[in-house]
N, CA, C and O atoms as a GROMACS GRO file, in nm:
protein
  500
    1UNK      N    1   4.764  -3.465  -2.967
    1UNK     CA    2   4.892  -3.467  -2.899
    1UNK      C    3   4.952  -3.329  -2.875
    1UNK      O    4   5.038  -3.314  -2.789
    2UNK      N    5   4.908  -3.229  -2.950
    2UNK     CA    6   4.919  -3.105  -2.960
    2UNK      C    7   4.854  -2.998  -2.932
    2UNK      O    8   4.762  -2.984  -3.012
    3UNK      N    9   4.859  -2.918  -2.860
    3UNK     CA   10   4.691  -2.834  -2.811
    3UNK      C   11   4.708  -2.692  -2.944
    3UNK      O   12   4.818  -2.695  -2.998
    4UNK      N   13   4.644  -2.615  -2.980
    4UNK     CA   14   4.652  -2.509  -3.074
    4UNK      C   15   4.716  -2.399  -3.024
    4UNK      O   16   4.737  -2.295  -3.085
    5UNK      N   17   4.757  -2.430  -2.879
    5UNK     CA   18   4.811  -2.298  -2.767
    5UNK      C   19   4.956  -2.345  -2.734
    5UNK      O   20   5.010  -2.263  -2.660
    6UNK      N   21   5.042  -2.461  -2.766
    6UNK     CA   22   5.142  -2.505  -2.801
    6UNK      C   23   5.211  -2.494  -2.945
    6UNK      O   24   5.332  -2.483  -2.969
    7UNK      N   25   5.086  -2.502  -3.048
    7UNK     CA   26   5.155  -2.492  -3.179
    7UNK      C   27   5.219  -2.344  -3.184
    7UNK      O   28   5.336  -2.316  -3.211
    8UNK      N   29   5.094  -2.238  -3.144
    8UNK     CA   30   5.106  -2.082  -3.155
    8UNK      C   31   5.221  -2.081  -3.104
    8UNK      O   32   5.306  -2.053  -3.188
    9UNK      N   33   5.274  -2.105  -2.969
    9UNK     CA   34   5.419  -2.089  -2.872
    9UNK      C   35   5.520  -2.111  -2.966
    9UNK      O   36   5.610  -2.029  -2.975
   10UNK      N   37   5.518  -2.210  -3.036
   10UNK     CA   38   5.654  -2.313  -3.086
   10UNK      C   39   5.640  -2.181  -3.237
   10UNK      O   40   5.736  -2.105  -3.256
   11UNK      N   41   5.556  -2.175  -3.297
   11UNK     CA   42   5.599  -2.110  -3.419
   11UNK      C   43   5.653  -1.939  -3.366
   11UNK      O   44   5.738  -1.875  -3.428
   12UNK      N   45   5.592  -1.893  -3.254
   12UNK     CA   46   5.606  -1.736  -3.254
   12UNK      C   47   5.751  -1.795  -3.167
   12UNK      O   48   5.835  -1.711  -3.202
   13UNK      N   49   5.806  -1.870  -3.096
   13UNK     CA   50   5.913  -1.884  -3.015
   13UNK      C   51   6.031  -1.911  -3.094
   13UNK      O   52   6.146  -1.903  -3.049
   14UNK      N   53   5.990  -1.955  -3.256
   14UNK     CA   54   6.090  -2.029  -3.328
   14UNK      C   55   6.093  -1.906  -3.405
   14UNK      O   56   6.203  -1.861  -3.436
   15UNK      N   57   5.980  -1.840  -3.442
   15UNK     CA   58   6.004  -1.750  -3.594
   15UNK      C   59   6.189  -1.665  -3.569
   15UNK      O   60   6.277  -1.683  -3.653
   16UNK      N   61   6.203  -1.610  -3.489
   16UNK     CA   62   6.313  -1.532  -3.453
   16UNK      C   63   6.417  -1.583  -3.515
   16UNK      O   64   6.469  -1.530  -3.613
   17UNK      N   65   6.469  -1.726  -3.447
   17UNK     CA   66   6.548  -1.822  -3.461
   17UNK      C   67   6.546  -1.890  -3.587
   17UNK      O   68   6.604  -1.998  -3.583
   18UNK      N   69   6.519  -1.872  -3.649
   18UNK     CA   70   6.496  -1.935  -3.821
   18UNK      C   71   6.635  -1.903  -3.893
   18UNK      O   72   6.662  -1.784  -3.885
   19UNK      N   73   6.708  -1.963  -3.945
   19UNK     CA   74   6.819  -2.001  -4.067
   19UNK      C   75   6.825  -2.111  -4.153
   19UNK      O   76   6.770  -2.220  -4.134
   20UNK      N   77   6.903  -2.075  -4.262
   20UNK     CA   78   6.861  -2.178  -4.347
   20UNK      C   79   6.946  -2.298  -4.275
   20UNK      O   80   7.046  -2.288  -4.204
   21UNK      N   81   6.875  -2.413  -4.316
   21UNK     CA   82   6.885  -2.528  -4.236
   21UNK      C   83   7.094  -2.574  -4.274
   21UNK      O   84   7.149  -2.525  -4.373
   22UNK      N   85   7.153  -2.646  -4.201
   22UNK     CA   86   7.258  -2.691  -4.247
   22UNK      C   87   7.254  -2.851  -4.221
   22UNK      O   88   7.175  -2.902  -4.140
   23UNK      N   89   7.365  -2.938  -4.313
   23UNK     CA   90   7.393  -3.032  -4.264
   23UNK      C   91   7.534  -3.070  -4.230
   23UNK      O   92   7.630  -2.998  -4.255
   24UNK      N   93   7.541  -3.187  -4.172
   24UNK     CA   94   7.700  -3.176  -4.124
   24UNK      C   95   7.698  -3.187  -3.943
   24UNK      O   96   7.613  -3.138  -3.869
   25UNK      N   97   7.777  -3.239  -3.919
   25UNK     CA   98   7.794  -3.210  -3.770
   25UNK      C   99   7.919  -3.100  -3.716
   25UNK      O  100   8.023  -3.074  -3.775
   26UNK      N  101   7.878  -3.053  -3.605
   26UNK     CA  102   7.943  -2.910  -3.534
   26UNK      C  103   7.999  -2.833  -3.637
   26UNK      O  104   7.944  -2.758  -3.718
   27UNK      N  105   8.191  -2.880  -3.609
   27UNK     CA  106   8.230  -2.853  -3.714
   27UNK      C  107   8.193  -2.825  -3.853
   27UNK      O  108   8.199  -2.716  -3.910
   28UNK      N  109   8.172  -2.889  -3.879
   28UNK     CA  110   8.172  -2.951  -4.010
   28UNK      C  111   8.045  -2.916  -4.066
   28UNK      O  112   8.043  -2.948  -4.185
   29UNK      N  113   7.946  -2.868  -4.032
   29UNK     CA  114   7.802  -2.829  -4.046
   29UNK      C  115   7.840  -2.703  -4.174
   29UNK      O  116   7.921  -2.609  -4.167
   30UNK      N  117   7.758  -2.740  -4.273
   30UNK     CA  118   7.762  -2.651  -4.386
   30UNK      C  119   7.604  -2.653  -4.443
   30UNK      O  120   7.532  -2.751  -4.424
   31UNK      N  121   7.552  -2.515  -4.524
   31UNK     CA  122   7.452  -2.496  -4.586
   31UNK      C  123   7.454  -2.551  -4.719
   31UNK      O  124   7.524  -2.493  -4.802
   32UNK      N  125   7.381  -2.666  -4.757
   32UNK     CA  126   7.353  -2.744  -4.874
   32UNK      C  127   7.254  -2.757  -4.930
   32UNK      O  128   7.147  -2.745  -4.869
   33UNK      N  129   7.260  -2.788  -5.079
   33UNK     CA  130   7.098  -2.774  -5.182
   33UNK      C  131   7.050  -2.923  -5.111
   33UNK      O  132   6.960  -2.972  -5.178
   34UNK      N  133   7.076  -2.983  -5.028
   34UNK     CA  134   7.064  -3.094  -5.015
   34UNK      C  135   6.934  -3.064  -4.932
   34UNK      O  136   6.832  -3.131  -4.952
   35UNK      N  137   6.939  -2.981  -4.855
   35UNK     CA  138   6.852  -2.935  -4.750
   35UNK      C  139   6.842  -2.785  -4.733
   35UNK      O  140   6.912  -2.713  -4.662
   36UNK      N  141   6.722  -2.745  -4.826
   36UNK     CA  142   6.675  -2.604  -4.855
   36UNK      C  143   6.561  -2.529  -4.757
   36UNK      O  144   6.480  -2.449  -4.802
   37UNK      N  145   6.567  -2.559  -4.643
   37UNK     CA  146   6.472  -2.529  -4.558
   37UNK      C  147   6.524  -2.462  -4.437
   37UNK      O  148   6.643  -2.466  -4.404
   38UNK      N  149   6.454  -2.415  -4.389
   38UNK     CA  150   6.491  -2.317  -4.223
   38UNK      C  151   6.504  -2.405  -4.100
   38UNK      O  152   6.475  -2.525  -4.103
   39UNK      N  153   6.534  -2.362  -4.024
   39UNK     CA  154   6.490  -2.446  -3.893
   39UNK      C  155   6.571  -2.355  -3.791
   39UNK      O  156   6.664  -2.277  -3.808
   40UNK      N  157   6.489  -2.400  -3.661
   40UNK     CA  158   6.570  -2.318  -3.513
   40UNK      C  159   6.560  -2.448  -3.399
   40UNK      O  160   6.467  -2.528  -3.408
   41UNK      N  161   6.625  -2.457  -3.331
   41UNK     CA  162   6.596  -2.576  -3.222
   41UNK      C  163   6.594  -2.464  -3.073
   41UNK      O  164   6.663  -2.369  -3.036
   42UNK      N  165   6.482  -2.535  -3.022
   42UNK     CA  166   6.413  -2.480  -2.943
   42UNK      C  167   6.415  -2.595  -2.790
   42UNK      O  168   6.359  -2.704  -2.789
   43UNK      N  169   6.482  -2.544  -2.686
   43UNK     CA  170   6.526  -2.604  -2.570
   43UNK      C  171   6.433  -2.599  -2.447
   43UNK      O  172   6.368  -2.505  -2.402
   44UNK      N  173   6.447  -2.753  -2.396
   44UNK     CA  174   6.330  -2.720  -2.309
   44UNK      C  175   6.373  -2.689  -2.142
   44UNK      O  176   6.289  -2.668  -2.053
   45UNK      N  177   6.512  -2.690  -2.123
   45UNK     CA  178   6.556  -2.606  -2.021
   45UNK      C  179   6.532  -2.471  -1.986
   45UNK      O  180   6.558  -2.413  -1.880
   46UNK      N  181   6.477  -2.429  -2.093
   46UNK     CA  182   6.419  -2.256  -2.081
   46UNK      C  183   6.285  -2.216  -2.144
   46UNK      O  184   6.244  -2.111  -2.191
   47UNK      N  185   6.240  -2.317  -2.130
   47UNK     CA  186   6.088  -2.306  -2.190
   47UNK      C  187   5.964  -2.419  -2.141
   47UNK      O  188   5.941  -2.524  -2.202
   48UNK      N  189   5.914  -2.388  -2.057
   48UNK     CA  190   5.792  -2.489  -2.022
   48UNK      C  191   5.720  -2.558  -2.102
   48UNK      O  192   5.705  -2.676  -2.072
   49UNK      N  193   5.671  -2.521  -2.193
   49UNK     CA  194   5.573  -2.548  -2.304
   49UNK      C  195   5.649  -2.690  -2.407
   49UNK      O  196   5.595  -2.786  -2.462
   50UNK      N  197   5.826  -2.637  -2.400
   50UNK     CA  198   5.882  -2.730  -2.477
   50UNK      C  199   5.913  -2.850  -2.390
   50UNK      O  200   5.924  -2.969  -2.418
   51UNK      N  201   5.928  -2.770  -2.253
   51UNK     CA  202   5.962  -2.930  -2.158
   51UNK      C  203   5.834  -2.976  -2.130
   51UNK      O  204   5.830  -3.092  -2.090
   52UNK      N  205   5.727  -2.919  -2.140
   52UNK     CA  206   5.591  -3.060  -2.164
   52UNK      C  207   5.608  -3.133  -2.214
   52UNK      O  208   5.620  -3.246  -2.168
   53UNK      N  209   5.620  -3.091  -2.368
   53UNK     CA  210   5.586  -3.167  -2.476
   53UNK      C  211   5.737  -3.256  -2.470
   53UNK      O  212   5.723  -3.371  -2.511
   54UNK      N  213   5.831  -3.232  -2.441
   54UNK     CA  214   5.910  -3.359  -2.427
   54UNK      C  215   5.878  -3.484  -2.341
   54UNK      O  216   5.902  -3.604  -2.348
   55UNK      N  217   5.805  -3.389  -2.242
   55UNK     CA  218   5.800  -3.515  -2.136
   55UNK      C  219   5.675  -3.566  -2.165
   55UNK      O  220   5.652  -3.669  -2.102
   56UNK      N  221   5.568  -3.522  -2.252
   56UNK     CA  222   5.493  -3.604  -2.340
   56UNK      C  223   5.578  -3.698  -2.431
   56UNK      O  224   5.495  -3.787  -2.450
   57UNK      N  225   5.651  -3.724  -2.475
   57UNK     CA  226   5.717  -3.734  -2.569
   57UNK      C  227   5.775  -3.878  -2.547
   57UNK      O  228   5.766  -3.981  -2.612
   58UNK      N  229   5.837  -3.846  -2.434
   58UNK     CA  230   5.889  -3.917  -2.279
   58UNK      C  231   5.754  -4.063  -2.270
   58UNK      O  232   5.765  -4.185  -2.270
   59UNK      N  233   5.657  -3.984  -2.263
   59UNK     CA  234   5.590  -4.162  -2.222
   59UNK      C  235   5.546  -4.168  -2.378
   59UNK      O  236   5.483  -4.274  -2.378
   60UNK      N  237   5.544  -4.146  -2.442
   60UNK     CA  238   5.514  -4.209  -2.583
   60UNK      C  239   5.602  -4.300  -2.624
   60UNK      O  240   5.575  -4.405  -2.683
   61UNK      N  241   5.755  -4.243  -2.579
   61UNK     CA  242   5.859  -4.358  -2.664
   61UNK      C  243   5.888  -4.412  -2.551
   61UNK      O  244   5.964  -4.501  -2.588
   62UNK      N  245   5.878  -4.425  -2.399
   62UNK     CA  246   5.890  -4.470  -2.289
   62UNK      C  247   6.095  -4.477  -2.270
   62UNK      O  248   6.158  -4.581  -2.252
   63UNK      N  249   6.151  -4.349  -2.281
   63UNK     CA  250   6.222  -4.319  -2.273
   63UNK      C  251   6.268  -4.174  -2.190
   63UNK      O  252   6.184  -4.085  -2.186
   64UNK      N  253   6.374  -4.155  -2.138
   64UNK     CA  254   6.396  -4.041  -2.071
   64UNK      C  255   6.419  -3.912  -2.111
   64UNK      O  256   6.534  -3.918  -2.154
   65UNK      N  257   6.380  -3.793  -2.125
   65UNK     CA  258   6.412  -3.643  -2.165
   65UNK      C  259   6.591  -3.682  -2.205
   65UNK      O  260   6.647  -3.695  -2.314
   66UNK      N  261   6.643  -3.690  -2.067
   66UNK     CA  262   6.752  -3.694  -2.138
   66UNK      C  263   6.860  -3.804  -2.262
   66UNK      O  264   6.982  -3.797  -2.275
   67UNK      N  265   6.762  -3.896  -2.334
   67UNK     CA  266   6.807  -3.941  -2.414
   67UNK      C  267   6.727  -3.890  -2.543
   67UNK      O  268   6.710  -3.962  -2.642
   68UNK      N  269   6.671  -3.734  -2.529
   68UNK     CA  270   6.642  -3.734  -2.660
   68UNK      C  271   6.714  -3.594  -2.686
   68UNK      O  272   6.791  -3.526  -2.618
   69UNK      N  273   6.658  -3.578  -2.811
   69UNK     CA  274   6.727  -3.448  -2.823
   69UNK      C  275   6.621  -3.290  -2.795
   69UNK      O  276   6.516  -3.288  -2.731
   70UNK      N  277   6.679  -3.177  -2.860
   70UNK     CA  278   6.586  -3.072  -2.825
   70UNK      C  279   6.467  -3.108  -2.944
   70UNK      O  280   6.463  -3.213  -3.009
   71UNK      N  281   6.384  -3.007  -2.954
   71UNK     CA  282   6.308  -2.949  -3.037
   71UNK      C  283   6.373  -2.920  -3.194
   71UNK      O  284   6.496  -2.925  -3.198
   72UNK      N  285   6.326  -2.901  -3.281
   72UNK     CA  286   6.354  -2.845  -3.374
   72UNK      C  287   6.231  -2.813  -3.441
   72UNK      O  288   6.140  -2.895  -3.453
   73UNK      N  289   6.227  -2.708  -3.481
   73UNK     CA  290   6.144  -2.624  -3.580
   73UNK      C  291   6.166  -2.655  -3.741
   73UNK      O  292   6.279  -2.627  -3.783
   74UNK      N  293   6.091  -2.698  -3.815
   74UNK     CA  294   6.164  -2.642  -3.941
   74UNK      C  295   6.056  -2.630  -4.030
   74UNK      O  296   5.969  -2.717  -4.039
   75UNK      N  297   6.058  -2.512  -4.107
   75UNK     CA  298   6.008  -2.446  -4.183
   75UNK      C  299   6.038  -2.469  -4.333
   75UNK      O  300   6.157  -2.459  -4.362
   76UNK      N  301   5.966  -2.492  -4.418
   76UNK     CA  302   5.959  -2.517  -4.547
   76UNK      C  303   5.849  -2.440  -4.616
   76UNK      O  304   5.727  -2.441  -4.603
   77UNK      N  305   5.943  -2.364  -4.706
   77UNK     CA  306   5.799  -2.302  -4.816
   77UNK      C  307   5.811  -2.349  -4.950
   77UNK      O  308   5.901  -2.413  -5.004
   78UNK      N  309   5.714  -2.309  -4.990
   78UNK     CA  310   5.706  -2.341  -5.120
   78UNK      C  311   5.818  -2.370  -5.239
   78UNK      O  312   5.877  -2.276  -5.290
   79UNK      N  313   5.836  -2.467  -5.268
   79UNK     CA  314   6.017  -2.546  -5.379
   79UNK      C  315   6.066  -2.555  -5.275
   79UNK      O  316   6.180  -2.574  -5.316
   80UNK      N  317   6.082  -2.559  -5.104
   80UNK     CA  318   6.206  -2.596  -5.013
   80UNK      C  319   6.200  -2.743  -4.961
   80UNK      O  320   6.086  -2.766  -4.921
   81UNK      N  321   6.274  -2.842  -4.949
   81UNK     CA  322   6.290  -2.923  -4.930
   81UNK      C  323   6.393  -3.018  -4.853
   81UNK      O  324   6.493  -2.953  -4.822
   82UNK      N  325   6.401  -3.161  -4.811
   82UNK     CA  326   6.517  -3.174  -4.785
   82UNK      C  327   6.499  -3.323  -4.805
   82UNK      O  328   6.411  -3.405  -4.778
   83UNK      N  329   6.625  -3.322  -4.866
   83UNK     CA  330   6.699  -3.481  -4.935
   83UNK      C  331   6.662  -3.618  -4.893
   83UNK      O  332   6.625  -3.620  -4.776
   84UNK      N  333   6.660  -3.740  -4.954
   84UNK     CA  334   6.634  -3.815  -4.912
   84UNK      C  335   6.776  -3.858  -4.826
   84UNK      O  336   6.890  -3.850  -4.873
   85UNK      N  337   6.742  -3.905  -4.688
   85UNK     CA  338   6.878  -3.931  -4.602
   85UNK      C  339   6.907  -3.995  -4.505
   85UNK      O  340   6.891  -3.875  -4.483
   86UNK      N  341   6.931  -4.051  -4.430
   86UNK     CA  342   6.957  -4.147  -4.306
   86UNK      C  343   6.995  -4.058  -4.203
   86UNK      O  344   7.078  -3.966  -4.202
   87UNK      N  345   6.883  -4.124  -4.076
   87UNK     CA  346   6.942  -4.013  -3.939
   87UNK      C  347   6.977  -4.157  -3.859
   87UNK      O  348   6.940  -4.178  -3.743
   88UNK      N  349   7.047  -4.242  -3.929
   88UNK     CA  350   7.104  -4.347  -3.876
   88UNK      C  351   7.220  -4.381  -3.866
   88UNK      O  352   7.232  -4.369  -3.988
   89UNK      N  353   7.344  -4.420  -3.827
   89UNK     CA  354   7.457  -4.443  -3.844
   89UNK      C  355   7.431  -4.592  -3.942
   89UNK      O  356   7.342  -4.668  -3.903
   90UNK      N  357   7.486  -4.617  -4.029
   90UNK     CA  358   7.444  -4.750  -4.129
   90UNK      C  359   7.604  -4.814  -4.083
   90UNK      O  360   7.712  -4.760  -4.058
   91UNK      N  361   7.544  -5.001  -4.088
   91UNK     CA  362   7.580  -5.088  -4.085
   91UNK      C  363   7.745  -5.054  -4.175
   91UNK      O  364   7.846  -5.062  -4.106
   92UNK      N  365   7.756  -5.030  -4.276
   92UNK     CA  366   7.850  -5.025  -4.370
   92UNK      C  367   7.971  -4.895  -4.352
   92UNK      O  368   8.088  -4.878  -4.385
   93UNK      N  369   7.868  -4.821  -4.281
   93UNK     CA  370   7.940  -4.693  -4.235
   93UNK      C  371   7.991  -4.661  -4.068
   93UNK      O  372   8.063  -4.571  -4.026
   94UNK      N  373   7.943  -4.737  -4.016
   94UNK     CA  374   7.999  -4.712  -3.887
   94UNK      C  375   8.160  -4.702  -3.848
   94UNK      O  376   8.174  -4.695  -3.726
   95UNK      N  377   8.273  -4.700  -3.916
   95UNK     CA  378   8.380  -4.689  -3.893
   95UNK      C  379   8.447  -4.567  -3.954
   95UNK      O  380   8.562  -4.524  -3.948
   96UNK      N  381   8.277  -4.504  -4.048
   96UNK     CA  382   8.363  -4.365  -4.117
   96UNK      C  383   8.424  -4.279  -3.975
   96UNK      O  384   8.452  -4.303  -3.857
   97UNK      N  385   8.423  -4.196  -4.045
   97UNK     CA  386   8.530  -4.040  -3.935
   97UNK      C  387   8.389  -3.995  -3.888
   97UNK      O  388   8.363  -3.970  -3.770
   98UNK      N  389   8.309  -3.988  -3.980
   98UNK     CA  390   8.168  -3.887  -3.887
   98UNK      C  391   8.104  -3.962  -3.812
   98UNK      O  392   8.076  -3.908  -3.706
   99UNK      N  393   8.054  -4.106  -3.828
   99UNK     CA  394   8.006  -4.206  -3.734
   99UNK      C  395   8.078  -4.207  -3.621
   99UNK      O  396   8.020  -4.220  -3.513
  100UNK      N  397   8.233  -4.194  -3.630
  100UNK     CA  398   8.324  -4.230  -3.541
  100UNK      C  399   8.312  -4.122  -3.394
  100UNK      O  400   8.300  -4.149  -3.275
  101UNK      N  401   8.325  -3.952  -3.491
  101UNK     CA  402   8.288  -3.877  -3.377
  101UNK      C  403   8.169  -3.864  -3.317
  101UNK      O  404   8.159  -3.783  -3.224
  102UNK      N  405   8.066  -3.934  -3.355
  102UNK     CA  406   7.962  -3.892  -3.296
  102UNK      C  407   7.967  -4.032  -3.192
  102UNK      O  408   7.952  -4.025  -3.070
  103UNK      N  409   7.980  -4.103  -3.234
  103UNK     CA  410   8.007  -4.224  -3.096
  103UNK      C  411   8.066  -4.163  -3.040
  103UNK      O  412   7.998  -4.152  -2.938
  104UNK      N  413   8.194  -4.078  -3.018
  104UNK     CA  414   8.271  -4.094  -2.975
  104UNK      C  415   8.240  -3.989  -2.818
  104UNK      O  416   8.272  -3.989  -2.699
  105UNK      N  417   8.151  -3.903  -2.922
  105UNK     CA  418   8.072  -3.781  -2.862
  105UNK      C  419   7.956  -3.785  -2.767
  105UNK      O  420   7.898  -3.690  -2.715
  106UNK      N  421   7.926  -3.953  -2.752
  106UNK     CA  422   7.828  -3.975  -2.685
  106UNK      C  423   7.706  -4.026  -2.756
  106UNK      O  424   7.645  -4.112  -2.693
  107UNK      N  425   7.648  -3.988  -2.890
  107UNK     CA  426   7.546  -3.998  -2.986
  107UNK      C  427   7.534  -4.126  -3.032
  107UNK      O  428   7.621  -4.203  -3.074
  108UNK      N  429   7.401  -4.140  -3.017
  108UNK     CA  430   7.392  -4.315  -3.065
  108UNK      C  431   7.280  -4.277  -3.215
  108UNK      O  432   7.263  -4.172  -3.278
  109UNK      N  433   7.242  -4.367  -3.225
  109UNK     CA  434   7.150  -4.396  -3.329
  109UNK      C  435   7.015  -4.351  -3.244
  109UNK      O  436   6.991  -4.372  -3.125
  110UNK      N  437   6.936  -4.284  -3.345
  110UNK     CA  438   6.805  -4.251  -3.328
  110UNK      C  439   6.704  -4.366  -3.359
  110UNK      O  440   6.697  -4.428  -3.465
  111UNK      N  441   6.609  -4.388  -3.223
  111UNK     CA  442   6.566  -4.482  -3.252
  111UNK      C  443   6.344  -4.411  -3.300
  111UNK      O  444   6.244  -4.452  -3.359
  112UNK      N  445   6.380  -4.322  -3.241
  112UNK     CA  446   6.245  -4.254  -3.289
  112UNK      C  447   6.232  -4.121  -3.310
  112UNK      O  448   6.310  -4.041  -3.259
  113UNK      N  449   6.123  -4.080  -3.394
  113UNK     CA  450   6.118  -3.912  -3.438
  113UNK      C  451   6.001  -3.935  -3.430
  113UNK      O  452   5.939  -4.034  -3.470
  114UNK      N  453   5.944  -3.786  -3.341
  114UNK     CA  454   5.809  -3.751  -3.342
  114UNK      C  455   5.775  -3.602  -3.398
  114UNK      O  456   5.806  -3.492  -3.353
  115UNK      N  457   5.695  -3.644  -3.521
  115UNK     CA  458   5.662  -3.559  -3.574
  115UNK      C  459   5.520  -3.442  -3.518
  115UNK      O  460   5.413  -3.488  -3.480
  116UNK      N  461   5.546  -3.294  -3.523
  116UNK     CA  462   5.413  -3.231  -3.480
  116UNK      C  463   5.403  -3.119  -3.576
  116UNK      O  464   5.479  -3.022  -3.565
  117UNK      N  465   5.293  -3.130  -3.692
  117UNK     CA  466   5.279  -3.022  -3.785
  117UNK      C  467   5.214  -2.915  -3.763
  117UNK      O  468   5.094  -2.916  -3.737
  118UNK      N  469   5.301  -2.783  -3.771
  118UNK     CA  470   5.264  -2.678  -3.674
  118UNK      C  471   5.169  -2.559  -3.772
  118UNK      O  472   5.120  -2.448  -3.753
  119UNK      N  473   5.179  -2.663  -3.891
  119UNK     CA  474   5.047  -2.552  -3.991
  119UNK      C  475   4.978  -2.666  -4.082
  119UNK      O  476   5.006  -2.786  -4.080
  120UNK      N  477   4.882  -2.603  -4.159
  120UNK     CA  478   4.826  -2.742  -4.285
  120UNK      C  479   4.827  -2.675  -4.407
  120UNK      O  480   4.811  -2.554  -4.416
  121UNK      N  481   4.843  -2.740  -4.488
  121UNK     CA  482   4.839  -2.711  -4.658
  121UNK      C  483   4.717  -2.688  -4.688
  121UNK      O  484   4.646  -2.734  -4.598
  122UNK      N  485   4.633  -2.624  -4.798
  122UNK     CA  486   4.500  -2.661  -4.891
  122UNK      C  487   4.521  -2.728  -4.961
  122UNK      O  488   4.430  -2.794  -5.010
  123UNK      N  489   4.672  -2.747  -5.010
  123UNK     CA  490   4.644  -2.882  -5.198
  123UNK      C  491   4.765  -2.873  -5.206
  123UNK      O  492   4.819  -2.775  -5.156
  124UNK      N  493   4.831  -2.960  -5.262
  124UNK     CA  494   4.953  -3.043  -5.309
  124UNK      C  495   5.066  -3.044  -5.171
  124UNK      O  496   5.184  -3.009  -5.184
  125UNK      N  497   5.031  -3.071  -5.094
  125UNK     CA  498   5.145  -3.081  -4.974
  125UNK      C  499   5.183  -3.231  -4.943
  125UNK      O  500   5.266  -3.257  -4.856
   0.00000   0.00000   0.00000
């Protein structure tokens, strides 16, 4: 799904863009032990390679570019991690304040994530 001349792009296009990861929305976005890892999101309005692979992406979930989101990079080394967590709005929670703005904002529930691993481990990964 991935050619080795796409992975190279996405890691040398992302390395720059690397911070430690946050959670939280806009506002409200803060750096937490919750999620100890890097990441850069990488747009495919200014990058060919990333608007392929979306629009690969595109007939896999048989959905449109514009109902997904960008790219994201994220980088994890060795002890970095991130929390067990919901990228769902939950049944019980949909009337909080953060569910609320993100409806409100346009954002629905994610109905798929496609994963592409842009390196491999030798042992314990």
């Amino acid at each position: 799904l991935i050619t080795k001349g796409e992975v190279a792009h996405l890691r040398a296009s992302s390395l720059s863009r690397l911070n430690r990861s946050e959670v939280g929305l806009s506002a409200e976005k803060k750096v937490s032990e919750s999620r100890t890892c890097e990441s850069a999101w990488l747009f495919g309005e200014h990058d060919e390679i990333v608007n392929s692979l979306k629009t690969r992406c595109e007939k896999i979930v048989q959905l449109p570019k514009t109902h997904m989101e960008d790219i994201e990079v994220i980088r994890y080394r060795n002890g970095q991690h991130f929390d067990l967590h919901y990228d769902a709005f939950q049944q019980h929670d949909a009337a909080s304040s953060q569910s609320q703005v993100l409806l409100h904002g346009g954002f629905k529930n994610r109905i798929a994530t496609i994963l592409y691993y842009l390196s491999d481990v030798d042992a314990n990964g």
